[in-house]
BAFIVEX-811154 format. One line per 2 residues: number of its first residue (from 1); their letters; for each residue x, y, z of C-alpha. Coordinates in pm, 1 decimal, m for minus. Example, Ala and Ser with C-alpha at 12.3 -4.5 7.8 and 13.67 -1.06 7.14 Angstrom:
<rs>
1 = AS = 1230.0:m450.0:780.0  1367.0:m106.0:714.0
</rs>
This chain:
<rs>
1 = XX = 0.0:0.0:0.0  139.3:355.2:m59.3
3 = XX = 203.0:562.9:158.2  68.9:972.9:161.5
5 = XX = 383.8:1198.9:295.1  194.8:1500.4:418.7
7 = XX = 409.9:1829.4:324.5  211.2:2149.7:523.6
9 = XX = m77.0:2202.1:677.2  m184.3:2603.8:670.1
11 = XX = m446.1:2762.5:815.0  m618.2:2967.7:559.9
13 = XX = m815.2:3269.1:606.6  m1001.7:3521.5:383.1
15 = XX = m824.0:3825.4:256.5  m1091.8:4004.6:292.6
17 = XX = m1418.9:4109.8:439.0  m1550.4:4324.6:136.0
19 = XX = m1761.4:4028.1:m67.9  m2042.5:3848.6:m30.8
21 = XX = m2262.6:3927.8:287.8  m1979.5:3890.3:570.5
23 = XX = m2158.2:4136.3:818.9  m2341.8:3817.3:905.3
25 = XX = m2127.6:3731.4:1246.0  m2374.1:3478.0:1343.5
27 = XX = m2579.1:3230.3:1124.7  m2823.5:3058.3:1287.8
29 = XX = m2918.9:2683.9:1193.1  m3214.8:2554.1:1021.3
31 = XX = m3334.6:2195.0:1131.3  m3211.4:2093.7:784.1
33 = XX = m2894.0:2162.9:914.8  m2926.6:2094.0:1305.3
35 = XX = m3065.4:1678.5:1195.2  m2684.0:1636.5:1061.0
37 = XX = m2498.4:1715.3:1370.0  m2413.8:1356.6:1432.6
39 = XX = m2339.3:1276.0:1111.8  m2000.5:1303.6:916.0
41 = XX = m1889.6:1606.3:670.6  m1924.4:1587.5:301.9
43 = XX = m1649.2:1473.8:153.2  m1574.7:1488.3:m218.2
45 = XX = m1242.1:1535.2:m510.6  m1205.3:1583.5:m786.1
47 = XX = m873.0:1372.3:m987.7  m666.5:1590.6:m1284.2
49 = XX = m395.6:1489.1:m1461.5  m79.8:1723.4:m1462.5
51 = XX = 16.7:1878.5:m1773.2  216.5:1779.0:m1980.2
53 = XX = 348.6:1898.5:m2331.5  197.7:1832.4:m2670.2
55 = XX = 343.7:1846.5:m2982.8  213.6:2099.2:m3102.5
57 = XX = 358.5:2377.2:m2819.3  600.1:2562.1:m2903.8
59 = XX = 925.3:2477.5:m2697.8  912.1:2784.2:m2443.1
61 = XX = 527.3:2650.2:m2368.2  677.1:2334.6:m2285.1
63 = XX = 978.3:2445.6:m2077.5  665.4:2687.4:m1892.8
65 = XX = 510.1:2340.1:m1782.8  709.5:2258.6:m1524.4
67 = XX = 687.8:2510.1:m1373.8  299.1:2547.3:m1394.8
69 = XX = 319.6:2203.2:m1187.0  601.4:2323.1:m914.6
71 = XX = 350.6:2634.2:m840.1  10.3:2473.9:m884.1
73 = XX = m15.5:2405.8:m552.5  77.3:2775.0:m414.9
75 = XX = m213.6:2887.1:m679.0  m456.1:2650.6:m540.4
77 = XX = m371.3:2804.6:m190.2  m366.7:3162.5:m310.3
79 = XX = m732.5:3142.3:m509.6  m812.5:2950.6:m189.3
81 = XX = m809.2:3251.3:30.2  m1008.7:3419.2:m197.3
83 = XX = m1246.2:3242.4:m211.4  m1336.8:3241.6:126.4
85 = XX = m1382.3:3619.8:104.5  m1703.2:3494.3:m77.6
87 = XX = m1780.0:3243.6:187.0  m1725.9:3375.3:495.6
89 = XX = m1916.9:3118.4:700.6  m1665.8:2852.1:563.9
91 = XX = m1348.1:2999.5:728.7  m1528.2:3031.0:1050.4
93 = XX = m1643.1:2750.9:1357.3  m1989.5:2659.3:1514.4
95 = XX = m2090.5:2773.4:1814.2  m2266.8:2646.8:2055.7
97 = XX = m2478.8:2804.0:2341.8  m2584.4:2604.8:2655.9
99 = XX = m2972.1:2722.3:2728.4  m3118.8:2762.9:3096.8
101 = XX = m3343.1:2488.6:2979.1  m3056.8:2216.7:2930.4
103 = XX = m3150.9:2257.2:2571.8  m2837.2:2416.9:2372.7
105 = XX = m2853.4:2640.3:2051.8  m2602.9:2570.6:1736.5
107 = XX = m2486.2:2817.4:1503.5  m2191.3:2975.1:1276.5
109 = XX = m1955.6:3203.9:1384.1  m1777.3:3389.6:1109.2
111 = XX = m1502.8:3451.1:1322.5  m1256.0:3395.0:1006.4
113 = XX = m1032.3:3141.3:1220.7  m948.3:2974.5:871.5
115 = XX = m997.3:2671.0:706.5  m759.2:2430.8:623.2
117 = XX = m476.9:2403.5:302.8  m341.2:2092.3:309.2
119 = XX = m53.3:1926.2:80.4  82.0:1625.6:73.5
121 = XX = 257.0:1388.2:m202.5  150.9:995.0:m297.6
123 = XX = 428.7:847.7:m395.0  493.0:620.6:m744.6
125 = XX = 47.3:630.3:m715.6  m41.6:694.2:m1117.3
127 = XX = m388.4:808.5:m1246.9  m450.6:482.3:m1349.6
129 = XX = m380.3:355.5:m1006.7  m671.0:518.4:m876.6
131 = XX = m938.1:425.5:m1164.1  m804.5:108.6:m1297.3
133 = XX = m922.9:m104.1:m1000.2  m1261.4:m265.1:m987.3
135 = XX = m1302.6:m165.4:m641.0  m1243.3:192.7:m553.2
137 = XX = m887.9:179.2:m366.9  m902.9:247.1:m19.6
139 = XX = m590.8:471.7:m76.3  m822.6:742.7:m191.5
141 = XX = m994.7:794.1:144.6  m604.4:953.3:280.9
143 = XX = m646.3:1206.6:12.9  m928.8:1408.8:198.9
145 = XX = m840.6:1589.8:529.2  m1052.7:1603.1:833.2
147 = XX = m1127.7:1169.8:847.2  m1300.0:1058.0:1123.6
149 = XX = m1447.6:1359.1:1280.1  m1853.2:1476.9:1302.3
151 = XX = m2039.0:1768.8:1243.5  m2064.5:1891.6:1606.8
153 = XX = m1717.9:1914.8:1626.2  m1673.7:2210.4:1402.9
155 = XX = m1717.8:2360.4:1745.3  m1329.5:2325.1:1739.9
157 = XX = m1234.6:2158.3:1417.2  m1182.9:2377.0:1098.5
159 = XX = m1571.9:2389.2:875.2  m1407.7:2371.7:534.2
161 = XX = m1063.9:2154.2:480.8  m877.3:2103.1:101.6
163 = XX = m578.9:1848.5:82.3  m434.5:1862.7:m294.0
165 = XX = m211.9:1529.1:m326.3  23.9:1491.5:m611.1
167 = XX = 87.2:1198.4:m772.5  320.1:1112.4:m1044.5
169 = XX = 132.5:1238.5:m1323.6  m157.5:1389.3:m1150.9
171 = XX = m316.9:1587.0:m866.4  m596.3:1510.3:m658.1
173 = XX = m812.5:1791.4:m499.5  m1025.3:1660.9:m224.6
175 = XX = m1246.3:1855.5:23.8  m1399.5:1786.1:343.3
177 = XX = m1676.5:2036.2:460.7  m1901.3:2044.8:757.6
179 = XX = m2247.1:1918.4:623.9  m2474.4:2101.7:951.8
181 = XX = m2279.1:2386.1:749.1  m2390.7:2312.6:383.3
183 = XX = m2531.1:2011.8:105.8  m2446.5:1904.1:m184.8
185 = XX = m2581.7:2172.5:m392.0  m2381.0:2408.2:m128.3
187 = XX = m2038.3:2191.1:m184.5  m2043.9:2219.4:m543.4
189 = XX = m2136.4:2581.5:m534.5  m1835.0:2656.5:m300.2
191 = XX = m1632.3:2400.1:m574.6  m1722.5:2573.7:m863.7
193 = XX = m1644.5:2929.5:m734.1  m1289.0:2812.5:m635.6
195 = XX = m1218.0:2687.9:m971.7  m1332.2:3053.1:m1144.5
197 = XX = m1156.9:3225.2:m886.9  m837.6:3044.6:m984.6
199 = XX = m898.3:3085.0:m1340.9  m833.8:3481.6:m1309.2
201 = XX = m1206.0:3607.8:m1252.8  m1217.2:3856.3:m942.9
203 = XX = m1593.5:3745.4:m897.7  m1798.3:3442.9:m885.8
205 = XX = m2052.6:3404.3:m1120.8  m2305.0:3240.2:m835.2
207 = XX = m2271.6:3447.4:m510.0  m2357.7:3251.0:m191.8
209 = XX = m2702.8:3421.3:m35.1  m2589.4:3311.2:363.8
211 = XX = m2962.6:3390.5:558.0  m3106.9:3064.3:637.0
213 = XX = m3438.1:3035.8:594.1  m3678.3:3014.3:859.6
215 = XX = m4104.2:3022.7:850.8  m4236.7:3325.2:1003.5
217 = XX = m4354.0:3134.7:1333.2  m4042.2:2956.3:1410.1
219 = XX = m3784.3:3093.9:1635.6  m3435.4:3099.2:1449.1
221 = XX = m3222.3:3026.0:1749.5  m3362.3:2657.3:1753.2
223 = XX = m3340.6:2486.4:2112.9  m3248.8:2069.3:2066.8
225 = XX = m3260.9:1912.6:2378.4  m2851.8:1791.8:2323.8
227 = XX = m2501.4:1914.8:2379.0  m2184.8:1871.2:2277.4
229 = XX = m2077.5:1661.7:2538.0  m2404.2:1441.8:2535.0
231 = XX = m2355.1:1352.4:2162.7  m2212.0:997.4:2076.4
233 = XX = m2283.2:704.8:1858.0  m2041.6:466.6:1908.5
235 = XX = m2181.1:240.3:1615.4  m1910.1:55.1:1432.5
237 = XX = m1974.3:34.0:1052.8  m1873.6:m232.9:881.2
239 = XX = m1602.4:m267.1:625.5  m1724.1:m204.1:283.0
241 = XX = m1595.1:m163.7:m38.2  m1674.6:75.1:m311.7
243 = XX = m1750.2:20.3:m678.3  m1836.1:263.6:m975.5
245 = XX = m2116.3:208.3:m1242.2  m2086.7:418.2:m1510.4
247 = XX = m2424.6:436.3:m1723.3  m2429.5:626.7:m2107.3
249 = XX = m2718.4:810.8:m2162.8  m2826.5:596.1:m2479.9
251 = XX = m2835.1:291.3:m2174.6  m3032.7:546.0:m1932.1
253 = XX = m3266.3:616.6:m2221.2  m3377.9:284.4:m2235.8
255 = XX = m3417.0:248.1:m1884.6  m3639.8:507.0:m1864.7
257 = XX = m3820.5:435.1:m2164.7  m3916.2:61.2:m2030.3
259 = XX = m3994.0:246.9:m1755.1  m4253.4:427.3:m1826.7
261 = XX = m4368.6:199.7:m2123.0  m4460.1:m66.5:m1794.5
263 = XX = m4694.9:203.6:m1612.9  m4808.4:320.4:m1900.5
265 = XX = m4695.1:669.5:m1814.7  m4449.6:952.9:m1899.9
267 = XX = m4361.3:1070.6:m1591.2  m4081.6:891.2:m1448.5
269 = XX = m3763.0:1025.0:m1488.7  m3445.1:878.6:m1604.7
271 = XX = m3314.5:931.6:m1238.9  m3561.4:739.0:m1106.4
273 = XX = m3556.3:455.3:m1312.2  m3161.1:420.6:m1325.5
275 = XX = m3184.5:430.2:m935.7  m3516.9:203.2:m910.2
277 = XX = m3295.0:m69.7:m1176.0  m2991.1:m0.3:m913.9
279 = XX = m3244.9:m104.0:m603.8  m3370.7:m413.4:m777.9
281 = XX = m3039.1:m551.8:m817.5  m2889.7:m478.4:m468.8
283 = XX = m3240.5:m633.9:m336.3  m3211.0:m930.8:m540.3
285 = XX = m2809.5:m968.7:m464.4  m2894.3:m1019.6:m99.8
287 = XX = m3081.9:m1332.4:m157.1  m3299.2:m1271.2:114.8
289 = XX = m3529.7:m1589.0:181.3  m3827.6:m1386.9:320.5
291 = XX = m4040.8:m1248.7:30.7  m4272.8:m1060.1:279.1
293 = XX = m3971.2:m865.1:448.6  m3920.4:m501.4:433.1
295 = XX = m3625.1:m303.9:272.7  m3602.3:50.9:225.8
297 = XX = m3450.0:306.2:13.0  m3416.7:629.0:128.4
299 = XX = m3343.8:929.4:m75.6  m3234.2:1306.6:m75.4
301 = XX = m3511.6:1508.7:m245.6  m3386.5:1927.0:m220.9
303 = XX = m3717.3:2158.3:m55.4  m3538.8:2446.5:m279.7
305 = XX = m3742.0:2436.6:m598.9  m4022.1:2314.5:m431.7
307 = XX = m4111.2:2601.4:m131.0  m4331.6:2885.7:m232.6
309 = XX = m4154.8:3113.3:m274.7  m3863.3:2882.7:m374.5
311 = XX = m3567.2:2998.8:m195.5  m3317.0:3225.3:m340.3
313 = XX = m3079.3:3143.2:m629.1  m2707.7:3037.0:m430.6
315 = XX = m2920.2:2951.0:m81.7  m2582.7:2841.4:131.4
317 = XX = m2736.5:2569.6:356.8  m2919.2:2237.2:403.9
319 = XX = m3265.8:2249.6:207.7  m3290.4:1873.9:177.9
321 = XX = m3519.3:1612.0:286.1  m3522.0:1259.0:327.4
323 = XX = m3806.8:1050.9:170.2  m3842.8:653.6:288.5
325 = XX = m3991.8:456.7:57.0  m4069.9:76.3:169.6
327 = XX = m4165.0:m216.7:12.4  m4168.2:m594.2:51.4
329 = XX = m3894.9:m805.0:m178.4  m4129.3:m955.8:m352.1
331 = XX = m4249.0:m670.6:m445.9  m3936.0:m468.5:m600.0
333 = XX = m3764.7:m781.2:m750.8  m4102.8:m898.1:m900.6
335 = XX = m4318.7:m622.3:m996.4  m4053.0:m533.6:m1267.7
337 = XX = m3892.9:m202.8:m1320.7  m4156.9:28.7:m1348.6
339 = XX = m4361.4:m51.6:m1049.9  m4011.4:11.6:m830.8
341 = XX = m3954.8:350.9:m1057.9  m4321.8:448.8:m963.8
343 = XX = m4320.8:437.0:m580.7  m3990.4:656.4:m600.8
345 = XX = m4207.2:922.4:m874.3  m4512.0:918.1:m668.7
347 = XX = m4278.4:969.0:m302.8  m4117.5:1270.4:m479.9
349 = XX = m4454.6:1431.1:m559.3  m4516.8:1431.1:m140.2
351 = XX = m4267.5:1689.9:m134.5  m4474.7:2042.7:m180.3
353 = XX = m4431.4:2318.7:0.3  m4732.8:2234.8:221.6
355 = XX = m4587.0:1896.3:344.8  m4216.2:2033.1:361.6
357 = XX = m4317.7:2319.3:593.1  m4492.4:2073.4:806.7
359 = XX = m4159.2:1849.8:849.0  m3986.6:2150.1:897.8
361 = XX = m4230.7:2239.3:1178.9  m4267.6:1905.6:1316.3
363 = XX = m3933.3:1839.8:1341.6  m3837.4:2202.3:1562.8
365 = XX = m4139.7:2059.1:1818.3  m4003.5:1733.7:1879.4
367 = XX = m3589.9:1760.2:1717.7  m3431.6:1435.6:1647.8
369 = XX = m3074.6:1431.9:1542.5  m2992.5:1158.9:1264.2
371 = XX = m2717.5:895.6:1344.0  m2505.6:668.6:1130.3
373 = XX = m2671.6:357.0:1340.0  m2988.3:372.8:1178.7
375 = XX = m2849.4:237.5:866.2  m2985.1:m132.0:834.3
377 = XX = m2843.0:m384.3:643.5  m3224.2:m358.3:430.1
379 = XX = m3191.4:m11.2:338.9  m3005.2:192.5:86.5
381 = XX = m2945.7:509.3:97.1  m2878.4:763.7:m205.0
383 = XX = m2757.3:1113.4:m168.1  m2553.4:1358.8:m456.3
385 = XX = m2671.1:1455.1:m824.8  m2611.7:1384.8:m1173.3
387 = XX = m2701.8:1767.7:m1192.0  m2401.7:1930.4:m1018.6
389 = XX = m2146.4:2086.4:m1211.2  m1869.2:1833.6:m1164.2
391 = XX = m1641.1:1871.5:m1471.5  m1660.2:2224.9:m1479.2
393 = XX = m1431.1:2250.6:m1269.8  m1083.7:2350.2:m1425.9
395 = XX = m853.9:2553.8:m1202.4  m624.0:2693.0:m1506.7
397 = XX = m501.0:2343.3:m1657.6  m754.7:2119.2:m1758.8
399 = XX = m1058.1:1993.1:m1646.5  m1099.9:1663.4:m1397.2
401 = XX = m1084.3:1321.4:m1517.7  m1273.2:1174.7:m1277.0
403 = XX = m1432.5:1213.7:m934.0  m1431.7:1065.4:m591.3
405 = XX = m1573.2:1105.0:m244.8  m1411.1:1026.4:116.5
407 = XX = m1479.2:806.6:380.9  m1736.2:985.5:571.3
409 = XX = m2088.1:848.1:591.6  m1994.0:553.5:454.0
411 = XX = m2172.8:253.8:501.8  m2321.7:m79.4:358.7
413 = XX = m2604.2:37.6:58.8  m2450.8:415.6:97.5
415 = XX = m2530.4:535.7:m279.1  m2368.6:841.1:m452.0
417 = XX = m2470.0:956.7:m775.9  m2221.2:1170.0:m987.2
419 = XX = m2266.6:1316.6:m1352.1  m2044.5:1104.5:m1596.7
421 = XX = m1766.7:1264.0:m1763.5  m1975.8:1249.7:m2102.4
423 = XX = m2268.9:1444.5:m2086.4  m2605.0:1269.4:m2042.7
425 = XX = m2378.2:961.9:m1808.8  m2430.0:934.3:m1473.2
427 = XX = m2188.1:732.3:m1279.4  m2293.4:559.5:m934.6
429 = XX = m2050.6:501.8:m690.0  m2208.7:168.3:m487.9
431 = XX = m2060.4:131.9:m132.4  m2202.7:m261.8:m8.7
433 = XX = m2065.9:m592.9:189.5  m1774.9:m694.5:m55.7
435 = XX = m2014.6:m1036.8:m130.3  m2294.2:m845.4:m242.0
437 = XX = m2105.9:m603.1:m490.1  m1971.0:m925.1:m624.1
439 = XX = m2310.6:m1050.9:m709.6  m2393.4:m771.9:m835.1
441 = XX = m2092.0:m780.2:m1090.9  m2239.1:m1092.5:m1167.1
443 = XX = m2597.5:m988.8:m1198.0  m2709.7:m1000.6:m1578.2
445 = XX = m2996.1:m788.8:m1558.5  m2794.8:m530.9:m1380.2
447 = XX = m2486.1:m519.6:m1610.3  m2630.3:m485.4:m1909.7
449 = XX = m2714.1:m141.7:m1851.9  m2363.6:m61.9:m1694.5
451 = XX = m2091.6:51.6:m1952.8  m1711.8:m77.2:m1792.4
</rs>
C-alpha cells in the first residue's frame, strides 16, 4: 500500500471582508442543518492529470510546464483565500450556546479562524492507479483531510478543509466540509467558485445568499434538547468496499423508456428509473429468503425548488429532505422495473411546500438528530446529483478526469450519484458488503445497462 507523505498544513483565512454578505457574524441553523450534527462532513475530489506537453507547443510553452506544476499548488492556496472572502461562514467555527433549559442552541460564527490548506505527495500512485481497479482503492480515502471527525465538532475543528495530493502524473483535490454547514448543492457551489476564482475572474458568477431560511412562526435560534458533550454514537460500521457504475445516456434512455412503457406513463424520470434498476439488483443480490420482508431506500429530495416562494438562487445551507420509501422483496424484484420507478415518482410528488413546511415544523417541536446507526443492512441510501457541475471545474489546466468522495458516511447500501464525464452519463458510486457487490458484478440484468 502507498504511503501519503503530508508536506504542510496552513491555516487559511479570507483576505478580505468586502464580498459576499460577511456582516453576518452569526448564522443561525435551520433543522435541515441541526438533523446532521451527528453525522459526518461531506467529503468529495475531484482527480486531474498534470500537464504535460503536446506536440504541437512551441518549446518555451513546454519548458513553462514545469513550472505550472512546481507552483500549482501555491495557486490553489492563493485562489483559496479568496475564495473564502465569498464564503465567509466557511473559514469560521460553530458555536454552541448552553440554554437555561438544558436545551443548547447551534450556530456559525464567522469569526474567520481559517480553514484548512493541506498538501501532501503519494508516492509512485499513477492516475490509473486510482481508476483502474474494480473496487475503488481504499488509498483514496487519505487524500481528503478532516477523516474521522462529526459535524458537532466544528465547534473546534476547521468547517471547510482542502488536501491537494500529487501523484506522479496527476493531482488530486479533495475537500472535506461540515455538512450542519452546507449540502451538496452548497459543496459544489463553493467548488465551482474556487475553480473561477483560480482561473483569473475577481468574482464568482453564483454568489452565496448566507440567511437561512426560517417560517415566520419559528424561532431561528432553535433549542435541541442535546449538547456537545451528550452527543455519541459509538456504532461501528462495517467494512465495505466501493464500486463505480458508469451508465451512457443511450443505456439510461432505455431504462427510462421501459420504464414508463410498464406504467403506461411519462412521468418517471431517467433518475428514477436508473436508481429504481440499481435497487432491484442490490435487493435481489442479498438473496434474502423472506419475500414478505421489508427493505427501504431512502433518498435526498432538495425543498429548494419546491417552497413557495422557492428559496433564493445560491441559498448556502441544508434544504434537503429525506423521503423513505418501503416495500416488501417480492415486491421490487417482481413487480418489474416500473412498479419500483413508480413508488420513487409518486414519493417525490409528497414533497410540496405544504408537506415540507410541516416536516420543517414538526421536526423544531419534537428535534431528532440523525445517526449513522440507523443504517440497516435492508436499506439503501442515495444522496448527490447527476445535476451538479462536476467537470466544470478547471482551475487553469484542464478539467478533472474523474471524481471521488471520502470516507465519511460511509456505510453498507450508501449510494452516490455523480454526472459522468460524457454528458447525459451518470456514474454511481455503490458502497455494499464486498459479497454483495460481487453478485452484483455478476448480476445479468444489472450489467447490461452498466458501460465498464
Amino acid at each position: 500500500m502507498a504511503e501519503i507523505r503530508f508536506i504542510s498544513v496552513d491555516l487559511v483565512q479570507a483576505t478580505s471582508h468586502h464580498h459576499g454578505e460577511s456582516t453576518h457574524h452569526r448564522i443561525e441553523l435551520t433543522p435541515w442543518d441541526l438533523q446532521l450534527l451527528l453525522v459526518g462532513p461531506i467529503q468529495k475530489g475531484l482527480l486531474f492529470l498534470k500537464p504535460t506537453p503536446t506536440p504541437t507547443q512551441s518549446q518555451s510553452q513546454q519548458q513553462q510546464l514545469p513550472v505550472l506544476a512546481n507552483t500549482i499548488v501555491d495557486h490553489l492556496k492563493i485562489s483559496f483565500s479568496r475564495t473564502l472572502d465569498f464564503f465567509p461562514l466557511l473559514a469560521g467555527r460553530l458555536g454552541a450556546i448552553k440554554n437555561d433549559d438544558d436545551t443548547s442552541s447551534f450556530f456559525i460564527d464567522c469569526n474567520n479562524a481559517g480553514a484548512h490548506f493541506v498538501h501532501a505527495i503519494a508516492d509512485n500512485v499513477t492516475v490509473s492507479d486510482i481508476l483502474g481497479p474494480v473496487h475503488v482503492p481504499r488509498l483514496v480515502h487519505s487524500f481528503f483531510p478532516l477523516n474521522g471527525y462529526l459535524n458537532y465538532e466544528g465547534t473546534s475543528k476547521p468547517l471547510l478543509a482542502v488536501q491537494v495530493t500529487e501523484l506522479l502524473d496527476g493531482f488530486f483535490v479533495g475537500c472535506t466540509m461540515n455538512h450542519a454547514v452546507s449540502d451538496g448543492s452548497c459543496f459544489w457551489q463553493f467548488f465551482n467558485s474556487w475553480s473561477e476564482i483560480a482561473r483569473g475572474s475577481d468574482k464568482i458568477s453564483r454568489p452565496p445568499v448566507l440567511n437561512r431560511w426560517f417560517p415566520s412562526d419559528v424561532d431561528c435560534s432553535i433549542r435541541i434538547p442535546f449538547s456537545s458533550e451528550q452527543i455519541s454514537d459509538t456504532f461501528v460500521l462495517p467494512k465495505v468496499e466501493e464500486m463505480v457504475f458508469h451508465f451512457t445516456k443511450e443505456k439510461i434512455a432505455k431504462l427510462k423508456a421501459k420504464a414508463n412503457a410498464e406504467m403506461n406513463t411519462t412521468t418517471i424520470s431517467s433518475l428514477q428509473a436508473l436508481l429504481a434498476h440499481l435497487w432491484r439488483s442490490v435487493v435481489r443480490c442479498q438473496n434474502i429468503n423472506d419475500t414478505n420482508q421489508e427493505v427501504k431506500y431512502v433518498f435526498l429530495v432538495s425543498a429548494r425548488p419546491r417552497l413557495r416562494p422557492p428559496l433564493p438562487e445560491g441559498y448556502f445551507g441544508n434544504a434537503i429532505n429525506g423521503e423513505i420509501l418501503r416495500a416488501a422483496v417480492e415486491e421490487v424484484v417482481g413487480k418489474g422495473l416500473g412498479w419500483v420507478a413508480w413508488q420513487m415518482n409518486k414519493a417525490i410528488a409528497l414533497q410540496t411546500n405544504d408537506g415540507i413546511r410541516k416536516l420543517y415544523e414538526d421536526w423544531v417541536k419534537n428535534p431528532k438528530l440523525l445517526k449513522m446507526s440507523v443504517m440497516t443492512n435492508n436499506a439503501l441510501t442515495t444522496s448527490s446529483s447527476p445535476r451538479f457541475n462536476v467537470y466544470g471545474n478547471d482551475f487553469g489546466w484542464g478539467k478533472p478526469v474523474a471524481v471521488r468522495s471520502g470516507s465519511a458516511n460511509k456505510s453498507d447500501g450508501k449510494i452516490t450519484v455523480f454526472p459522468g464525464v460524457e454528458e447525459g452519463s451518470i456514474d454511481i458510486e455503490v458502497c455494499l458488503l464486498p459479497q454483495k457487490l460481487v453478485a452484483m458484478r455478476d448480476d445479468e440484468e444489472f450489467m447490461e445497462a452498466v458501460t465498464m
